[in-house]
Structures are given as structure tokens and as C-alpha cells.
The first five atom37 places (N, CA, C, CB, O) and aatype in JSON, in Angstrom:
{
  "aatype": [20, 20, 20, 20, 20, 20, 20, 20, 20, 20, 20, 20, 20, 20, 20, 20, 20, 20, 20, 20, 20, 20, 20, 20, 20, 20, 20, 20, 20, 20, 20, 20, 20, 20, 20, 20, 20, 20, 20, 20, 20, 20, 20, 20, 20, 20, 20, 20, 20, 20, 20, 20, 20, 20, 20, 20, 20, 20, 20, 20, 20, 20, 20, 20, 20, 20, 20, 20, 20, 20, 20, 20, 20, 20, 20, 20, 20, 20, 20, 20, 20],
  "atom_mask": [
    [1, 1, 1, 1, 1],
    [1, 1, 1, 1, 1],
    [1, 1, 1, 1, 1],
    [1, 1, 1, 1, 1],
    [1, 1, 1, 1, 1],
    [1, 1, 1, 1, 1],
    [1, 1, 1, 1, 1],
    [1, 1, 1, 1, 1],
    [1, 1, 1, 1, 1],
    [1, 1, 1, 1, 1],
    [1, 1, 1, 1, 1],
    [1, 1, 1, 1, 1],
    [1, 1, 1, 1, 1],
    [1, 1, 1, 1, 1],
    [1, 1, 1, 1, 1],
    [1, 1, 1, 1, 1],
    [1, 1, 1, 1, 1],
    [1, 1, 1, 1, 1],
    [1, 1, 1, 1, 1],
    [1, 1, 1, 1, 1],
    [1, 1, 1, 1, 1],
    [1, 1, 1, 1, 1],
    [1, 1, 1, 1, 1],
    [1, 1, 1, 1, 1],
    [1, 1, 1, 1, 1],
    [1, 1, 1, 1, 1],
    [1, 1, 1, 1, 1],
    [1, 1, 1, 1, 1],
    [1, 1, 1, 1, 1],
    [1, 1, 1, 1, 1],
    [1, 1, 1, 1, 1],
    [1, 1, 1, 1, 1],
    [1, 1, 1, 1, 1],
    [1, 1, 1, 1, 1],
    [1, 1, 1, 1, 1],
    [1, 1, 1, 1, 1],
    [1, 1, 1, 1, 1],
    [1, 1, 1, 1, 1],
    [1, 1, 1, 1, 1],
    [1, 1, 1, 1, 1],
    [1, 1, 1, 1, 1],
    [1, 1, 1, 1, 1],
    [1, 1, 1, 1, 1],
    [1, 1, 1, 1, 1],
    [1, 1, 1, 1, 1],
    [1, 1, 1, 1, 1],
    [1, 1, 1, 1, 1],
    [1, 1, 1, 1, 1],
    [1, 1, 1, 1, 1],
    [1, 1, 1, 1, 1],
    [1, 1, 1, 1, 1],
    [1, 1, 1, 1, 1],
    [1, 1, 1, 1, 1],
    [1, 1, 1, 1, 1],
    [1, 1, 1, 1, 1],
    [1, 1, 1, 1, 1],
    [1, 1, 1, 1, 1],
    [1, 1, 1, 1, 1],
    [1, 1, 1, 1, 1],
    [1, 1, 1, 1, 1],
    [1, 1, 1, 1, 1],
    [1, 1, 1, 1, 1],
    [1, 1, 1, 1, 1],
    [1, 1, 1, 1, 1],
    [1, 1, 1, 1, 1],
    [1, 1, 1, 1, 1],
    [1, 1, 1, 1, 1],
    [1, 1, 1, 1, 1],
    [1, 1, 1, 1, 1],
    [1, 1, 1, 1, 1],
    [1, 1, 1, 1, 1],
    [1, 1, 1, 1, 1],
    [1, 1, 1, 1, 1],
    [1, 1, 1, 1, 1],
    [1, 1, 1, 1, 1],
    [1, 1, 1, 1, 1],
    [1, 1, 1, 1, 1],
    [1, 1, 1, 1, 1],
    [1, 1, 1, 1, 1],
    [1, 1, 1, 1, 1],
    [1, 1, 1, 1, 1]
  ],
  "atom_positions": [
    [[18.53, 9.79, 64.88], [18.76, 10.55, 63.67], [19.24, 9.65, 62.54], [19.77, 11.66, 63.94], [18.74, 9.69, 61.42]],
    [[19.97, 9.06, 62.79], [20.52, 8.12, 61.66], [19.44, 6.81, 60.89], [21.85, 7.32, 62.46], [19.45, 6.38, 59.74]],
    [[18.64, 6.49, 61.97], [17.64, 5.69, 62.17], [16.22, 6.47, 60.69], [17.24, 5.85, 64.2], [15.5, 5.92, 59.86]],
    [[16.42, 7.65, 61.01], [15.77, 8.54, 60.29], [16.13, 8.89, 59.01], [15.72, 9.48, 60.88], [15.36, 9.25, 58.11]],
    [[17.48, 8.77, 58.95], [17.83, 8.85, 57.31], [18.17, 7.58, 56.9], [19.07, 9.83, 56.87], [18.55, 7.55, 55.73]],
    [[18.16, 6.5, 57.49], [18.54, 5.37, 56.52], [16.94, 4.71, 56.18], [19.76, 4.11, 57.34], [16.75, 3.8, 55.37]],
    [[15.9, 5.38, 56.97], [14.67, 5.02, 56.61], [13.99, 5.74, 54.88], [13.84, 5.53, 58.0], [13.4, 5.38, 53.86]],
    [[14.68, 7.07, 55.62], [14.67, 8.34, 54.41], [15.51, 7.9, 53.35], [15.3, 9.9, 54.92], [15.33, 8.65, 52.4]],
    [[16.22, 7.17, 53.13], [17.35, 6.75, 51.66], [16.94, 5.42, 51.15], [19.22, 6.55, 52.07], [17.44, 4.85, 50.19]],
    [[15.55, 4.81, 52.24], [15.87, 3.76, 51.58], [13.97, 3.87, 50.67], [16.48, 2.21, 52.83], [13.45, 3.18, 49.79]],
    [[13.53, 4.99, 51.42], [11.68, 5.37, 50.51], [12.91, 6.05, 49.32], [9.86, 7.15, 51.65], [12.62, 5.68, 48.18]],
    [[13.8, 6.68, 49.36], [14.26, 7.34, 47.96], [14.71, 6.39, 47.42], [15.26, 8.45, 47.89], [14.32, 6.39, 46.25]],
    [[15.13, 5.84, 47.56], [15.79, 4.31, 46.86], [14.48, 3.38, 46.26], [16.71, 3.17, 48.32], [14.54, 2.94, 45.11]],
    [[13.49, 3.16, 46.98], [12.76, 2.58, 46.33], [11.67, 3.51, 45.53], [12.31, 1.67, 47.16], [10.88, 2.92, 44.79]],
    [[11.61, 4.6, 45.62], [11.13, 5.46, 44.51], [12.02, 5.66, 43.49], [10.76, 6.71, 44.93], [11.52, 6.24, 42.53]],
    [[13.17, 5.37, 43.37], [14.26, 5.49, 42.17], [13.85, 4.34, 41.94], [15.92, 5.75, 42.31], [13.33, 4.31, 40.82]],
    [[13.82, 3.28, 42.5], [13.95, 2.3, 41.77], [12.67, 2.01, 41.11], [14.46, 1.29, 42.47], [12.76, 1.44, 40.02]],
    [[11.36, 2.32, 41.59], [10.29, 2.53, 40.88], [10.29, 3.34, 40.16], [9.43, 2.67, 41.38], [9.69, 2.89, 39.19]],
    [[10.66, 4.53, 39.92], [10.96, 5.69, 38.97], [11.83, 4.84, 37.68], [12.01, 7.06, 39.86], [11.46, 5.25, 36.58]],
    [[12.59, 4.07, 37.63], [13.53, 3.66, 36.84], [12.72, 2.16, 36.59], [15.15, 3.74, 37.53], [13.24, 1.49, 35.7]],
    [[11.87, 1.72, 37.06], [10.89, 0.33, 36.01], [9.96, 1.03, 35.25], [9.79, -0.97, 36.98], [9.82, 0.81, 34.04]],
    [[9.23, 1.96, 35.92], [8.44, 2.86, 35.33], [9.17, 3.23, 33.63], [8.35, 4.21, 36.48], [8.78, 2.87, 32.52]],
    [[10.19, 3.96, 33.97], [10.88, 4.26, 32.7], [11.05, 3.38, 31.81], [11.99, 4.66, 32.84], [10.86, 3.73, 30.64]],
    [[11.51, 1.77, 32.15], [11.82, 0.89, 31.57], [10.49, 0.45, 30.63], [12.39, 0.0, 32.5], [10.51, 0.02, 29.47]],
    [[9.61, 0.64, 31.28], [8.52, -0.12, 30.66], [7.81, 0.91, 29.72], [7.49, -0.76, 31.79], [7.12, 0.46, 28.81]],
    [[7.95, 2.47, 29.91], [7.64, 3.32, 29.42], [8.63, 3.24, 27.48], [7.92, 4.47, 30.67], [8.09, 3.38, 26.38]],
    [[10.06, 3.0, 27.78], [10.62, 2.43, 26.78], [10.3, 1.36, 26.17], [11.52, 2.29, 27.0], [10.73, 1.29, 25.02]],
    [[9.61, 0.41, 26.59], [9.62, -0.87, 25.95], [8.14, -0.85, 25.42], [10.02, -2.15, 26.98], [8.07, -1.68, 24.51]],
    [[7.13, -0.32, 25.59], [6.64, 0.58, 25.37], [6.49, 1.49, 24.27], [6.9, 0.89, 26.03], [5.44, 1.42, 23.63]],
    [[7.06, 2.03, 24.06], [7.38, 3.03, 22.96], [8.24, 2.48, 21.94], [8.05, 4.26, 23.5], [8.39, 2.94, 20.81]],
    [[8.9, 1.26, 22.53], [9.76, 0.48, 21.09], [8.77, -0.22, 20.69], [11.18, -0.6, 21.3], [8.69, -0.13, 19.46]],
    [[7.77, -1.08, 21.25], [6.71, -1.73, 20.95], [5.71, -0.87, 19.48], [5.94, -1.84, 22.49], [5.62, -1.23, 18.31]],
    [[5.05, 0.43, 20.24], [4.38, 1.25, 19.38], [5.29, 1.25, 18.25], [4.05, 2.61, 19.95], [4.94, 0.67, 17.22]],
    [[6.88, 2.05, 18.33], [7.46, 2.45, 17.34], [7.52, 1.31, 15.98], [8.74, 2.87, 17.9], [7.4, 1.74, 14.83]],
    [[7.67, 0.17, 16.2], [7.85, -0.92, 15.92], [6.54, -1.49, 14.94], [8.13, -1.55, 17.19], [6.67, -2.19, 13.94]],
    [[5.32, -1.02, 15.48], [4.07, -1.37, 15.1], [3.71, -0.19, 13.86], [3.03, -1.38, 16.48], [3.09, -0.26, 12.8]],
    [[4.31, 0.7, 14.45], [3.83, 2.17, 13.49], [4.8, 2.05, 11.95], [4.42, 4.03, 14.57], [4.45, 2.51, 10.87]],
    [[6.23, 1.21, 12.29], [7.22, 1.6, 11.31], [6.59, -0.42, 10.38], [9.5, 2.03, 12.27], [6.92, -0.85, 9.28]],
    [[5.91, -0.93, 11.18], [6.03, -2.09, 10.16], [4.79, -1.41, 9.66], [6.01, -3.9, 10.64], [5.02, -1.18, 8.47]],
    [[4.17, -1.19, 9.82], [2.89, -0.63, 9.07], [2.81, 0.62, 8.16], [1.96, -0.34, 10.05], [1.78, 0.91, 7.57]],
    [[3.62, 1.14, 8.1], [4.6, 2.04, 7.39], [4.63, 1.67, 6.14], [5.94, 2.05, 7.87], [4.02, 2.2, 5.21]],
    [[5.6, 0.42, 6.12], [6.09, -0.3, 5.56], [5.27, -1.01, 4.22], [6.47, -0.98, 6.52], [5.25, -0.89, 2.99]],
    [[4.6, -1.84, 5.3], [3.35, -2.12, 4.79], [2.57, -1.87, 3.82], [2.83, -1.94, 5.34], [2.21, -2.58, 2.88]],
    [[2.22, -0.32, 4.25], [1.47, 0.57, 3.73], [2.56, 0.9, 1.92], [1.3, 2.02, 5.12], [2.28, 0.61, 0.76]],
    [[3.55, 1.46, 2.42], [4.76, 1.39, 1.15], [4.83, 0.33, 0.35], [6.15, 1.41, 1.6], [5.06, 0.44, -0.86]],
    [[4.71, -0.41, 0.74], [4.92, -1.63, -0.07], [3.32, -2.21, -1.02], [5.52, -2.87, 1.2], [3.28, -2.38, -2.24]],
    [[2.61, -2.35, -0.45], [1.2, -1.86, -0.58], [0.9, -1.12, -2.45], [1.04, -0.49, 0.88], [0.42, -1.68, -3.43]],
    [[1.53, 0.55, -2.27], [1.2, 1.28, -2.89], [2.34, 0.72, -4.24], [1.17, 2.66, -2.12], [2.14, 0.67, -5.45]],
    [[3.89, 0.27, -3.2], [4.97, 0.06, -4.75], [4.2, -1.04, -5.53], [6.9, -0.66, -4.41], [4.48, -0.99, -6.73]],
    [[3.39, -1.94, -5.25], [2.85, -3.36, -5.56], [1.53, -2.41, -6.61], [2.23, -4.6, -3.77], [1.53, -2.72, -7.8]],
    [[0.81, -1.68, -6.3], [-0.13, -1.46, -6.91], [0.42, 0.0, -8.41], [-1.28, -1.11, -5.58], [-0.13, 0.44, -9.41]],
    [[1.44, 0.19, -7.87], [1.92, 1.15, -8.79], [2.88, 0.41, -9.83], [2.65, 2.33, -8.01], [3.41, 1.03, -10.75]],
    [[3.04, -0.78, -9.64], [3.84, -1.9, -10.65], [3.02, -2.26, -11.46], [4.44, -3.21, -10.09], [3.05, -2.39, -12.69]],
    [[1.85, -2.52, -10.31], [0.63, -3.41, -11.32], [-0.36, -2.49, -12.3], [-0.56, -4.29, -10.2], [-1.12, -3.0, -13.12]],
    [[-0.2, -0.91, -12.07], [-0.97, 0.09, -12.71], [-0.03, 0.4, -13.96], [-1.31, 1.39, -11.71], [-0.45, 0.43, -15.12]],
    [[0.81, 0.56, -13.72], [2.23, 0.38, -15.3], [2.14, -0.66, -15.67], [4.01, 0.44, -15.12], [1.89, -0.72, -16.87]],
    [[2.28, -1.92, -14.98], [2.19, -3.09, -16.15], [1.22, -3.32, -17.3], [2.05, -4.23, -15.54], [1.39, -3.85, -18.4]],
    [[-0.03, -2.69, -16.61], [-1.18, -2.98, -17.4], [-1.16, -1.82, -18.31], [-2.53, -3.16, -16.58], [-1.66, -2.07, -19.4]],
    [[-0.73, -0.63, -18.17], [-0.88, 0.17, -18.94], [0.61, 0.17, -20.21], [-1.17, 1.39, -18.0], [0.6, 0.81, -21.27]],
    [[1.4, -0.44, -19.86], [1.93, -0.62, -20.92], [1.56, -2.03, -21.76], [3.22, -0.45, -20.58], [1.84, -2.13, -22.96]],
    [[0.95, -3.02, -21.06], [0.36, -3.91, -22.04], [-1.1, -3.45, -22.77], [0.18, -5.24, -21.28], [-1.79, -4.2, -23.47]],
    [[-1.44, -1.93, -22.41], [-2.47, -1.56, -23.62], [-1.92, -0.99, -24.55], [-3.57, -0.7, -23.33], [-2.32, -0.98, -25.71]],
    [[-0.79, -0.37, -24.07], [-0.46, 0.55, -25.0], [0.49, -0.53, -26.4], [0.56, 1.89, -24.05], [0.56, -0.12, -27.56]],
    [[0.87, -1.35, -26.12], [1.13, -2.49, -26.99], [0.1, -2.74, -27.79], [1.43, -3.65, -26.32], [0.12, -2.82, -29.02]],
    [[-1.01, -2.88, -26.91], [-1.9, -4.03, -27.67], [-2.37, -3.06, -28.49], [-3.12, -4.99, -26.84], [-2.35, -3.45, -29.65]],
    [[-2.98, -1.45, -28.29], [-2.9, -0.72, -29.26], [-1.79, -0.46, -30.29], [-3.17, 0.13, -28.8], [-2.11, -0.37, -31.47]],
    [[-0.68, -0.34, -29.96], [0.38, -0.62, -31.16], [0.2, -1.0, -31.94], [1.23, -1.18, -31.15], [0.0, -0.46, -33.02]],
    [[0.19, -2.92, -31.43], [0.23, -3.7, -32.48], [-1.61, -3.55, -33.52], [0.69, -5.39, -31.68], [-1.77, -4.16, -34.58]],
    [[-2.79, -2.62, -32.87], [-3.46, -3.09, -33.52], [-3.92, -1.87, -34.87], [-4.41, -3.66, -32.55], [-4.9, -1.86, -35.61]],
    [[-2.58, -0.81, -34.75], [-2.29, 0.15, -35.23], [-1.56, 0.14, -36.28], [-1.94, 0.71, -34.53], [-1.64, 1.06, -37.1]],
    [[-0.85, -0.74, -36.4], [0.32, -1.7, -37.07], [-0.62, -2.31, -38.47], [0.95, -3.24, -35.75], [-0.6, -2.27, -39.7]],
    [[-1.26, -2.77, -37.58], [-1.99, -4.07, -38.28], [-2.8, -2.99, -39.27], [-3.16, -5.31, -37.06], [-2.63, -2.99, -40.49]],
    [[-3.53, -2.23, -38.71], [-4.53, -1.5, -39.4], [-3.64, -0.77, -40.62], [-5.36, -0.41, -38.32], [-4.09, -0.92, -41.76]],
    [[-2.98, -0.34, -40.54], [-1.72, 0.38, -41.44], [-1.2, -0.83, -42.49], [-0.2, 0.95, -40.28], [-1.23, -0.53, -43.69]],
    [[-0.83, -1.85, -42.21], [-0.68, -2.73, -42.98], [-1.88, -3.67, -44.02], [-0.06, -3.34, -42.15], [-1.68, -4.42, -44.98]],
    [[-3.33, -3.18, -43.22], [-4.55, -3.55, -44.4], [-5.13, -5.17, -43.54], [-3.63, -3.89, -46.57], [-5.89, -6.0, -44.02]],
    [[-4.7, -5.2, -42.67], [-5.17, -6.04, -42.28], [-7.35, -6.17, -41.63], [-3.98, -6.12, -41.38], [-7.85, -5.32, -40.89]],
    [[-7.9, -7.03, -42.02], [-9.16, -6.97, -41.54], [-9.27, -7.38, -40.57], [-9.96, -7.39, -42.1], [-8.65, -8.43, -40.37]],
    [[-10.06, -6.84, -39.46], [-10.65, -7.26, -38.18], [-12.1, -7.81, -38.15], [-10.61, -6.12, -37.31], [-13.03, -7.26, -38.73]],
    [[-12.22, -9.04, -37.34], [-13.84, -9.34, -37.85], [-14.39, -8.89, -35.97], [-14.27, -11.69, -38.64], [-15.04, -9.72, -35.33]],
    [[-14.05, -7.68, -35.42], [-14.73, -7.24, -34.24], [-15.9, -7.55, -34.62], [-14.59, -5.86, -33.78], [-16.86, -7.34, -33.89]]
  ]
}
């Protein structure tokens, strides 16, 4: 009988302990993905702040360049377009 449960504690023992790498790797795993999903995220954010800098920059250097050529026109100046 005893023979029988220390056989029996030790298949549960090594199913815990397979149950618990399983898990481990299931975590490492999922920090991996999480990790891949949040730099690309990121990425992606950074991406759009870069192109939304560069869509204002340019649009306030038209709106200048119309200014100044609004300016000019008001003041009598000739353009040889």
C-alpha cells in the first residue's frame, strides 16, 4: 500500500511539476507577445505623432508663405510669376 502511494505522489508530483513549466512558458510567452504588441503600439504612435508634426509644419509654412505674399500684394509690390 504505501509502495502504491509513493508511486501515486510521485506521477502527481511530476504532473505538477509539468503543469507548472507548462505555465511558465505559457507566461513567458505571453510577455514575449505582450511585449511585441506594446512596442508596435508604440511604433505605430509614434509613426502617426511624426507625421502629424510634419502635416502642421508644412501647413503652417503655407500659410506664411501666403501671408507674406498677401502683404506684399497690399503693399503694391509686382510679381513676375
Amino acid at each position: 500500500m504505501s509502495l502504491w502511494q509513493n508511486t501515486k505522489f510521485k506521477e502527481d508530483s511530476m504532473t505538477r511539476v509539468k503543469i507548472s513549466k507548462a505555465r511558465k512558458l505559457k507566461k513567458k510567452d505571453f510577455n514575449r507577445t505582450f511585449i511585441k504588441k506594446y512596442c508596435k503600439f508604440l511604433g505605430y504612435t509614434a509613426l502617426a505623432i511624426v507625421g502629424i508634426i510634419a502635416f502642421i509644419h508644412l501647413w503652417i509654412g503655407a500659410v506664411n508663405q501666403h501671408m507674406d505674399k498677401v502683404d506684399a500684394i497690399r503693399q503694391g509690390v509686382v510679381f513676375d510669376d
